[in-house]
C-alpha atoms as a printed R data frame, in Angstrom:
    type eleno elety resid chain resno       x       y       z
1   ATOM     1    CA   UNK     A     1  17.429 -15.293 -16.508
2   ATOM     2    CA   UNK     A     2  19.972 -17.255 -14.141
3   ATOM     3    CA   UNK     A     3  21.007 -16.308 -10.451
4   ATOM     4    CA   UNK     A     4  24.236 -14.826 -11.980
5   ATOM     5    CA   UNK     A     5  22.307 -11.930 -13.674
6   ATOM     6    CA   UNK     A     6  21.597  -8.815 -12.396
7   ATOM     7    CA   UNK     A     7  18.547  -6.985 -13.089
8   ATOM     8    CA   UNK     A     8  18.086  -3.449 -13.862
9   ATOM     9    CA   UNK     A     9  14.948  -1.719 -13.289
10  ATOM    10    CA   UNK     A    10  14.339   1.545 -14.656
11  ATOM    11    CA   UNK     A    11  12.030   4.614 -13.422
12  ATOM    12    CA   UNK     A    12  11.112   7.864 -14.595
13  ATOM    13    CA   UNK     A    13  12.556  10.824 -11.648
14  ATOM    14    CA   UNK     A    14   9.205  10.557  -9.994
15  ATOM    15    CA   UNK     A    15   7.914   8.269  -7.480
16  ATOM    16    CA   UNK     A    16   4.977   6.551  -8.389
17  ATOM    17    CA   UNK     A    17   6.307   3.431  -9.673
18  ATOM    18    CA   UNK     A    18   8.867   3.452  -6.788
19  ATOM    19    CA   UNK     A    19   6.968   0.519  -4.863
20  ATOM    20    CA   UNK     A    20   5.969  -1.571  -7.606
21  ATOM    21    CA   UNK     A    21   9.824  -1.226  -8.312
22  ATOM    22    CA   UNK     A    22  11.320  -2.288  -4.610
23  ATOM    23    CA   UNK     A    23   8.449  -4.946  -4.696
24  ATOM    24    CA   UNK     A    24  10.038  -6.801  -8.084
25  ATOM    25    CA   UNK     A    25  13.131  -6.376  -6.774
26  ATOM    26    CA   UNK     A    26  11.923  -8.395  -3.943
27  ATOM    27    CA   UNK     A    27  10.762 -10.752  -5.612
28  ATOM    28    CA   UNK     A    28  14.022 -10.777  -7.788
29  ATOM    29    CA   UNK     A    29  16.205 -11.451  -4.479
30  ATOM    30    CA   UNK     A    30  13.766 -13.910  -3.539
31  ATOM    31    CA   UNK     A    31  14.321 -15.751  -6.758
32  ATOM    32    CA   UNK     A    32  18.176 -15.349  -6.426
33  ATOM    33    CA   UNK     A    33  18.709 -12.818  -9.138
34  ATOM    34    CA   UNK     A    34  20.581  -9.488  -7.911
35  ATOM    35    CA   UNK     A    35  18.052  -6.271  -9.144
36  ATOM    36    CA   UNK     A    36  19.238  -2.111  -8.881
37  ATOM    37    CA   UNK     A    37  16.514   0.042  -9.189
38  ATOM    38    CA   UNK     A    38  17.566   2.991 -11.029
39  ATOM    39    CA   UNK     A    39  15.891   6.872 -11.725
40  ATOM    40    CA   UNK     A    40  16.716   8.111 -15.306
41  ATOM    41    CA   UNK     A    41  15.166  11.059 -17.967
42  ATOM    42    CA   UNK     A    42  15.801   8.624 -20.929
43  ATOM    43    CA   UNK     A    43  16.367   4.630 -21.102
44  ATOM    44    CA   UNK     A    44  20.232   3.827 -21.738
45  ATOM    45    CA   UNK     A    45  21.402   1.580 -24.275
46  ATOM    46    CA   UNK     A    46  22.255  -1.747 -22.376
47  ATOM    47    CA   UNK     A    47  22.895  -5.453 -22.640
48  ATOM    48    CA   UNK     A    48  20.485  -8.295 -21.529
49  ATOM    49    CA   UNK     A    49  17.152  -8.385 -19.788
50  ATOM    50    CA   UNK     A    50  16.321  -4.718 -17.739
51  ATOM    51    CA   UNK     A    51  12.766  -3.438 -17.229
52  ATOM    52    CA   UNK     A    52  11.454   0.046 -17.129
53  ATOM    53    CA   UNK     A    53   8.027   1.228 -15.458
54  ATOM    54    CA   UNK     A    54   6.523   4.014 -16.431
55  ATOM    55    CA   UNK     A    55   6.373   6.618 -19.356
56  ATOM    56    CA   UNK     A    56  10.551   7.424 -20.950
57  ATOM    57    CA   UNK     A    57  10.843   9.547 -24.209
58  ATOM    58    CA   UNK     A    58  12.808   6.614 -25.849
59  ATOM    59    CA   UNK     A    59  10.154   4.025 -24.353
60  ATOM    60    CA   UNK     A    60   8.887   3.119 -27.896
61  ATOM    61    CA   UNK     A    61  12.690   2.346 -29.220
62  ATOM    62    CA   UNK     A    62  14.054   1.178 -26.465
63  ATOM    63    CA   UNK     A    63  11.257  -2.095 -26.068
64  ATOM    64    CA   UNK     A    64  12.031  -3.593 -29.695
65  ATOM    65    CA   UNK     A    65  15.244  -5.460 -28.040
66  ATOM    66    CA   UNK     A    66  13.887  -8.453 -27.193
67  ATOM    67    CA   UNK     A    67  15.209  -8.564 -23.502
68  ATOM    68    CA   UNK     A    68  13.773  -4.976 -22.819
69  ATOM    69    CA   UNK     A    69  10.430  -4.655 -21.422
70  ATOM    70    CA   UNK     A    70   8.652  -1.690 -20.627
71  ATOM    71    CA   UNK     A    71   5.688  -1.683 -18.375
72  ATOM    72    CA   UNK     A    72   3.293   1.200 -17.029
73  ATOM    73    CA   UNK     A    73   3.402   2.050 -13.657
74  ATOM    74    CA   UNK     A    74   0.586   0.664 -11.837
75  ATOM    75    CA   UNK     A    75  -0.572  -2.684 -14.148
76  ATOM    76    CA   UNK     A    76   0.685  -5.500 -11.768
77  ATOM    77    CA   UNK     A    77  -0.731  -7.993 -13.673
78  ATOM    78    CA   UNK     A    78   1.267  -7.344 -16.424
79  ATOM    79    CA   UNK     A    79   4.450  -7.165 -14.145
80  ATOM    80    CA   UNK     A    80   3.310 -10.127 -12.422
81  ATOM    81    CA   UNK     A    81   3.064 -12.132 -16.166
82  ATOM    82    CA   UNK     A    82   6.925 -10.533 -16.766
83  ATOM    83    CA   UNK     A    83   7.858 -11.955 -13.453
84  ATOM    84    CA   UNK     A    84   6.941 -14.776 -13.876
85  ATOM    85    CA   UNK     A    85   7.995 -15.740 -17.694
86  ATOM    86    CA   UNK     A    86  11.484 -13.932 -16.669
87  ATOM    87    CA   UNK     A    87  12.730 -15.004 -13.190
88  ATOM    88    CA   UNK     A    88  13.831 -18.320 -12.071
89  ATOM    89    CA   UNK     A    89  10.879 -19.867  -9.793
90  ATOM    90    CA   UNK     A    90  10.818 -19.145  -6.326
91  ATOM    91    CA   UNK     A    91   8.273 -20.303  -3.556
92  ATOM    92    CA   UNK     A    92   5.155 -18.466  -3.258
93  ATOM    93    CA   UNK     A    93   5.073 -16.089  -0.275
94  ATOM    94    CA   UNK     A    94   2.202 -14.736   1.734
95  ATOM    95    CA   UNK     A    95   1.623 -11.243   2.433
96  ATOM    96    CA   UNK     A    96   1.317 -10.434   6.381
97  ATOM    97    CA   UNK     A    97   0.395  -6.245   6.961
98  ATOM    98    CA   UNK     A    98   1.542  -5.567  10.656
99  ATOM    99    CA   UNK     A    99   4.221  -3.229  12.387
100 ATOM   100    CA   UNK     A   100   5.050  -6.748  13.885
101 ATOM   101    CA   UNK     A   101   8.558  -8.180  12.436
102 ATOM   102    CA   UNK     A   102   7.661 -11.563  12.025
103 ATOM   103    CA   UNK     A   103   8.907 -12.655   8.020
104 ATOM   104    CA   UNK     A   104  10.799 -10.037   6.016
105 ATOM   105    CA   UNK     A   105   9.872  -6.672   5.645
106 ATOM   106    CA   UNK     A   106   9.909  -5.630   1.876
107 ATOM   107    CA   UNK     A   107   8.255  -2.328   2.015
108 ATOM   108    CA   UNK     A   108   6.970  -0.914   5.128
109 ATOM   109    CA   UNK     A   109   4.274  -2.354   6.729
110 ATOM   110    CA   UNK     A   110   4.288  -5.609   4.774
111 ATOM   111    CA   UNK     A   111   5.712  -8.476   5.648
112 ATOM   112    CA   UNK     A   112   6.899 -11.758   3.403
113 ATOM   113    CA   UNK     A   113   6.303 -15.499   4.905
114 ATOM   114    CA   UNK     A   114   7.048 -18.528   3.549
115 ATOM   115    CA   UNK     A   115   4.102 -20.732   5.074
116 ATOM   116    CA   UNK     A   116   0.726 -19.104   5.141
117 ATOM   117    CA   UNK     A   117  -1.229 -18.571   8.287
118 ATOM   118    CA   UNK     A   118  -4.273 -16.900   9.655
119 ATOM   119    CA   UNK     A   119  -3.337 -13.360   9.383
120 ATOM   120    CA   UNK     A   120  -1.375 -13.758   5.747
121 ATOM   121    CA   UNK     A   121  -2.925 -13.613   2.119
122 ATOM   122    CA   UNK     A   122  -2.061 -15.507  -0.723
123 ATOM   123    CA   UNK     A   123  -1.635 -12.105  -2.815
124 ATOM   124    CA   UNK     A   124   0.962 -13.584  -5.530
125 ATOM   125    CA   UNK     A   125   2.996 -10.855  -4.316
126 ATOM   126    CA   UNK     A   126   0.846  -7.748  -5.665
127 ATOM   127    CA   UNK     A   127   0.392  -4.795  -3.878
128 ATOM   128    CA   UNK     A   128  -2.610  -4.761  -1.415
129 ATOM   129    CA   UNK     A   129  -4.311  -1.838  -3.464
130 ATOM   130    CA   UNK     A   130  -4.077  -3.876  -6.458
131 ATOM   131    CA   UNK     A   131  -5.792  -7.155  -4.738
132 ATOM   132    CA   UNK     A   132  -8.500  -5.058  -3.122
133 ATOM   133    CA   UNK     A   133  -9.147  -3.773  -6.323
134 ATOM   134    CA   UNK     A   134  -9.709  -6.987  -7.731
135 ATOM   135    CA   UNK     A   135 -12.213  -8.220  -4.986
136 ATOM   136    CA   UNK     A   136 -14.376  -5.435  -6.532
137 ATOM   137    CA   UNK     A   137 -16.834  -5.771  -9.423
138 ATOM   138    CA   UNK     A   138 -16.511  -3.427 -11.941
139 ATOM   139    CA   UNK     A   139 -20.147  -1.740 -10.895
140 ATOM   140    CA   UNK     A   140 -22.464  -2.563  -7.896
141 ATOM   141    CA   UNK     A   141 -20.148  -3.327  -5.842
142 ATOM   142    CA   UNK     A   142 -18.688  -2.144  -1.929
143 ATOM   143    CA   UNK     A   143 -18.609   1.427  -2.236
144 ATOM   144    CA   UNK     A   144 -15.437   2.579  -0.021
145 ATOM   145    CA   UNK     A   145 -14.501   5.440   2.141
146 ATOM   146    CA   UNK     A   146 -11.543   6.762   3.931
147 ATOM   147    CA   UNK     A   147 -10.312   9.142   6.375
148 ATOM   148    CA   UNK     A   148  -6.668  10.113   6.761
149 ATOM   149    CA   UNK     A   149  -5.475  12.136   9.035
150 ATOM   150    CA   UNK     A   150  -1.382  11.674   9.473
151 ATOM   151    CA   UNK     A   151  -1.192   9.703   6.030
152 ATOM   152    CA   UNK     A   152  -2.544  13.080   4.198
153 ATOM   153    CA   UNK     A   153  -4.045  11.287   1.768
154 ATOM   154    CA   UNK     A   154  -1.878   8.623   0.549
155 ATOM   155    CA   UNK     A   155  -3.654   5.298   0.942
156 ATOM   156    CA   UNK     A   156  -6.261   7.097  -1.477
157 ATOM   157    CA   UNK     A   157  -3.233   8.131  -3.821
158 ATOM   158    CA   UNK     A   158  -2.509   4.438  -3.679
159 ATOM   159    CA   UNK     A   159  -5.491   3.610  -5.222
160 ATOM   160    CA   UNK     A   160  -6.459   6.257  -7.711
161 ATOM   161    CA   UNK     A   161  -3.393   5.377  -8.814
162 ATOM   162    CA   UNK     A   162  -5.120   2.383 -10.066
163 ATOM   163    CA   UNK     A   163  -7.011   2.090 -13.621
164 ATOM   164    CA   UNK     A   164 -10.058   1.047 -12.372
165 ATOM   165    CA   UNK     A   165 -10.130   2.497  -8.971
166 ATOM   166    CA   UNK     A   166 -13.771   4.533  -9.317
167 ATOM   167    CA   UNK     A   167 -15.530   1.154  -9.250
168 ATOM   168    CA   UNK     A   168 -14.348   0.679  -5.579
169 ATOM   169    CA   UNK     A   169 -13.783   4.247  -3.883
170 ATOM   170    CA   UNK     A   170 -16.391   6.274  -3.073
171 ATOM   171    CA   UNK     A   171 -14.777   9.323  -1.493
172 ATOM   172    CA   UNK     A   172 -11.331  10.019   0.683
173 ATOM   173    CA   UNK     A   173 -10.796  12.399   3.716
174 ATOM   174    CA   UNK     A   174  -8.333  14.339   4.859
175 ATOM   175    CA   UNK     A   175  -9.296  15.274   8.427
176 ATOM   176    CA   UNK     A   176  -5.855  16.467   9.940
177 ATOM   177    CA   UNK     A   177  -7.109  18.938  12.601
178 ATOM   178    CA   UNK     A   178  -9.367  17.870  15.135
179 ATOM   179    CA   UNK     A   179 -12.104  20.493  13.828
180 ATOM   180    CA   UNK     A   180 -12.171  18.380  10.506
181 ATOM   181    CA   UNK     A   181 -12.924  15.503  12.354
182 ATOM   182    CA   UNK     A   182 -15.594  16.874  14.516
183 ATOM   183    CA   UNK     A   183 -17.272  18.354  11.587
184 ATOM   184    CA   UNK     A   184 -16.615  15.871   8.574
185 ATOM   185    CA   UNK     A   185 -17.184  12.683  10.283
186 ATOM   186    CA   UNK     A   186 -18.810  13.615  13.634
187 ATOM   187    CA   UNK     A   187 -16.071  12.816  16.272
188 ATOM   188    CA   UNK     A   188 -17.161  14.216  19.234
189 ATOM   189    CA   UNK     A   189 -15.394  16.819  21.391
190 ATOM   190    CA   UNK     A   190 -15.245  14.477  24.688
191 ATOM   191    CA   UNK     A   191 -13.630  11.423  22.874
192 ATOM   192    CA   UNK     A   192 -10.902  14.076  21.417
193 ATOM   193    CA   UNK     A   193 -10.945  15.119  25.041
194 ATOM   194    CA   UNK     A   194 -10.927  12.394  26.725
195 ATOM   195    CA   UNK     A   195  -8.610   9.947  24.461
196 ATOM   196    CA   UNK     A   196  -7.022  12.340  22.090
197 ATOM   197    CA   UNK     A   197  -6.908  12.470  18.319
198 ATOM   198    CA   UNK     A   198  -4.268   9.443  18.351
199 ATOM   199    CA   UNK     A   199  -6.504   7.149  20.033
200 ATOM   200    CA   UNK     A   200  -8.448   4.152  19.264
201 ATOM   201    CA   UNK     A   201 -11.610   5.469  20.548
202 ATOM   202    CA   UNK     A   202 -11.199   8.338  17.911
203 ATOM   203    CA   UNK     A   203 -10.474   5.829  14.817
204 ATOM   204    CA   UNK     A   204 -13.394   4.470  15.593
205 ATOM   205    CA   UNK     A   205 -15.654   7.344  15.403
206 ATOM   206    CA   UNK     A   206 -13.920   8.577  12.379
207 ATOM   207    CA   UNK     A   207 -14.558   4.849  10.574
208 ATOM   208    CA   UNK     A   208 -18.574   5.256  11.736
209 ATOM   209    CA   UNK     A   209 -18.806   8.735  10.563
210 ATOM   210    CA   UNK     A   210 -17.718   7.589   6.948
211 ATOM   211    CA   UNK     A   211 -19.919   4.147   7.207
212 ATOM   212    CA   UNK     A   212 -23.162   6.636   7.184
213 ATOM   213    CA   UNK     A   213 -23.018   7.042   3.623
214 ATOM   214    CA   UNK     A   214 -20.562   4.175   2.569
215 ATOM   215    CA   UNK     A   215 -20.257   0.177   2.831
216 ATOM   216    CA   UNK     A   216 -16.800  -0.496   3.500
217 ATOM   217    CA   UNK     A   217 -14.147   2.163   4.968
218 ATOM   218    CA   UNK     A   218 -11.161   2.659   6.894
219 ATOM   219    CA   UNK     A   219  -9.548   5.580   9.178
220 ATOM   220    CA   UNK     A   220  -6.237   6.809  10.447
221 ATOM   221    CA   UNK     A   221  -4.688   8.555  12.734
222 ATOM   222    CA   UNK     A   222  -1.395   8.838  14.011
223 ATOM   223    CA   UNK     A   223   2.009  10.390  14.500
224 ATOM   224    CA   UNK     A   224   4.094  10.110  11.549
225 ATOM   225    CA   UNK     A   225   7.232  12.466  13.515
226 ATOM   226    CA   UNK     A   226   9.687  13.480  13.516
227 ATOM   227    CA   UNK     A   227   7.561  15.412  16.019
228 ATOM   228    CA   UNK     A   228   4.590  15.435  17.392
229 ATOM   229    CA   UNK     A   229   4.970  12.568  20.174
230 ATOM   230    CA   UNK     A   230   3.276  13.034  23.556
231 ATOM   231    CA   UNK     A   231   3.764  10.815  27.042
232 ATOM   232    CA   UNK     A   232   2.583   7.331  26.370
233 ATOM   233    CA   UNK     A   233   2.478   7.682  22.048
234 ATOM   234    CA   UNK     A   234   5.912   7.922  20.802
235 ATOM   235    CA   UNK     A   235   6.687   8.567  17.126
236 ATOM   236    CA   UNK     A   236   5.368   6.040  14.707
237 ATOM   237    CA   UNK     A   237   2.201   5.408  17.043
238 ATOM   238    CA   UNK     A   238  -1.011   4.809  14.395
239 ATOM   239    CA   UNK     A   239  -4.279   3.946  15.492
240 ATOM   240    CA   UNK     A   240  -6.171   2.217  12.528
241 ATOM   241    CA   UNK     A   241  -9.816   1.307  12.171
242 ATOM   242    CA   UNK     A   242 -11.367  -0.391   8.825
243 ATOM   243    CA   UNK     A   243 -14.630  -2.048   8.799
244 ATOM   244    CA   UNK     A   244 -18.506  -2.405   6.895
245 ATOM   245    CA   UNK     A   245 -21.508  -0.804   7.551
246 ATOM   246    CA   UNK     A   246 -24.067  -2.861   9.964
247 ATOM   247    CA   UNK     A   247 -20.634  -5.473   9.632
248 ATOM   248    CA   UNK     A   248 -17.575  -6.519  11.574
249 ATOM   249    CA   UNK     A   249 -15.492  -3.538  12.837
250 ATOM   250    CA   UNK     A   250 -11.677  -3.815  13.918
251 ATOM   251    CA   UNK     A   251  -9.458  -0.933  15.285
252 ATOM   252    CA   UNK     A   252  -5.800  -1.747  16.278
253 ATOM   253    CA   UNK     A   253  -2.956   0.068  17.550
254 ATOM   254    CA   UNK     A   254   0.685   0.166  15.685
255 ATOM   255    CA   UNK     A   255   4.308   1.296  16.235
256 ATOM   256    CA   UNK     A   256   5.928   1.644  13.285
257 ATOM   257    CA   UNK     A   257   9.829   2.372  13.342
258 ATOM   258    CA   UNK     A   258  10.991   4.900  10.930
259 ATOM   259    CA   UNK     A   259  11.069   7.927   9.833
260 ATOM   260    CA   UNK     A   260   7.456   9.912   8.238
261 ATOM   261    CA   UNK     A   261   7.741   8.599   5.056
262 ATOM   262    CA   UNK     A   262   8.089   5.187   5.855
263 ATOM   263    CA   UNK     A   263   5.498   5.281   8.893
264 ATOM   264    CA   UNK     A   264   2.686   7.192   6.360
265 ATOM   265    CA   UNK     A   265   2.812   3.914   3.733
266 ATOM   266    CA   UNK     A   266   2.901   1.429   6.662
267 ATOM   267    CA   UNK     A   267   0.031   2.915   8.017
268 ATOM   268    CA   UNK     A   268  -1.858   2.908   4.615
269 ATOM   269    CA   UNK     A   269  -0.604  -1.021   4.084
270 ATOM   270    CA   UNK     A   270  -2.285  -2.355   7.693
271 ATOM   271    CA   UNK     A   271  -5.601  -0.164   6.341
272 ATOM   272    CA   UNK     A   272  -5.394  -2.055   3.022
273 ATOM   273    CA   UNK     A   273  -4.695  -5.249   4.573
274 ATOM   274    CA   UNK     A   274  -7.725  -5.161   7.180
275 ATOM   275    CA   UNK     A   275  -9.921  -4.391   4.280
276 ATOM   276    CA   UNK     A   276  -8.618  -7.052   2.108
277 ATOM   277    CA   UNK     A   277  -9.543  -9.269   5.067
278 ATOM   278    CA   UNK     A   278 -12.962  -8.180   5.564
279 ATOM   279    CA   UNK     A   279 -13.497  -9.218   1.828
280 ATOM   280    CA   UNK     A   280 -11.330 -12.064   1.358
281 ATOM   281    CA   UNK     A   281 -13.499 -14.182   4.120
């Protein structure tokens, strides 16, 4: 494939391949190769090299050209291999997960450098659910818990998504009121109180009330908007805490511009990225 290409990528009218998707073509773009993601009920007949990710009707027919590929949504390591065999070479770049705009942005929340420094992972541009994943043994290993509160959910969506994912996750959270997180995990009334839900104090609590019964785990909370924003925590304003039992802790404070969608993955991105870092030392 030559810079004068364009690439189509194909996906089922669903989302779950979406950011696997946006990620190749960012890697694509990187490469110098134009790619158009594109949603479709059945594969078209086309010309030269396209890719589809997922599950199509005419999947099975549409694959024997030879510059068709068809992938399931969710095995990077098979996109990766495609990637890599397909595109033109491009330099490696290193994965930084921050509301900080330092490199370029290719999904929210992560972050694209060209030189690799202490806060960036060499992650051969996979997803961060897919390289925590990997840092797991398929039995014995970290058992992981989480606790969402303005992400609903969707870092653990990330990675059930996965084949594979029981080995690593333990059990995920959903503690949106502050009654959930006073009786699930054991925040106490004064720090809600005294802080707030949105508050680092809070994340905190809710990360040690899930380390009681797990090794590794991370918590959110936040203000994914439109509404919701109080004096002093705007829109976008996540307070995230990962860490291991009797281990390191870290809680941090984000901004994320955008609008709920976009603030609910970055949020679950930074997560995945401090625990990546906990187990990547």
């Amino acid at each position: 494939m030559t810079a004068a290409d364009i690439l189509r990528i194909y996906l089922p009218l669903r989302p779950a391949a979406l950011a696997d998707a946006q990620r190749l073509q960012a890697w694509a773009q990187r490469a110098g190769v134009e790619a158009r993601i594109e949603l479709v009920t059945v594969l078209p007949d086309q010309d030269g090299v396209a890719l589809a990710i997922g599950a199509f009707p005419n999947g099975d027919i549409w694959k024997k050209f030879p510059e068709h590929a068809l992938i399931p949504a969710g095995d990077w390591q098979t996109m990766q291999d495609w990637a890599k065999s397909t595109l033109p070479a491009c330099p490696q770049s290193f994965s930084r997960f921050t509301d900080l705009g330092r490199g370029r942005e290719i999904l929210p929340g992560e972050f694209w450098l060209d030189e690799q420094t202490q806060d960036t992972f060499d992650l051969a541009m996979a997803p961060p659910e897919w390289a925590l994943l990997q840092q797991c043994p398929k039995a014995g290993g970290p058992r992981l818990a989480l606790a969402e509160s303005c992400t609903g959910g969707g870092m653990a969506a990330r990675i059930t998504a996965l084949s594979g994912s029981s080995a690593l996750l333990q059990q995920g959270l959903v503690t949106y009121s502050n009654t959930a997180k006073r009786h699930y995990l054991g925040v106490q009334a004064k720090t809600l109180m005294r802080y707030g839900a949105v508050s680092e104090e809070t994340a905190l609590e809710m990360l040690n009330g899930l380390l009681r019964e797990a090794d590794l785990g991370a918590a959110i909370t936040g203000i994914a908007g439109p509404g919701g924003a109080v004096p002093g925590k705007p829109v976008g304003t996540v307070c995230i805490a990962w860490g291991q039992r009797d281990g390191p802790q870290q809680v941090r404070t984000c901004h994320f511009p955008g609008d709920r969608w976009t603030v609910q993955y970055a949020s679950g991105s930074v997560a995945l990225g401090g625990l990546l870092g906990l187990l990547l030392v």
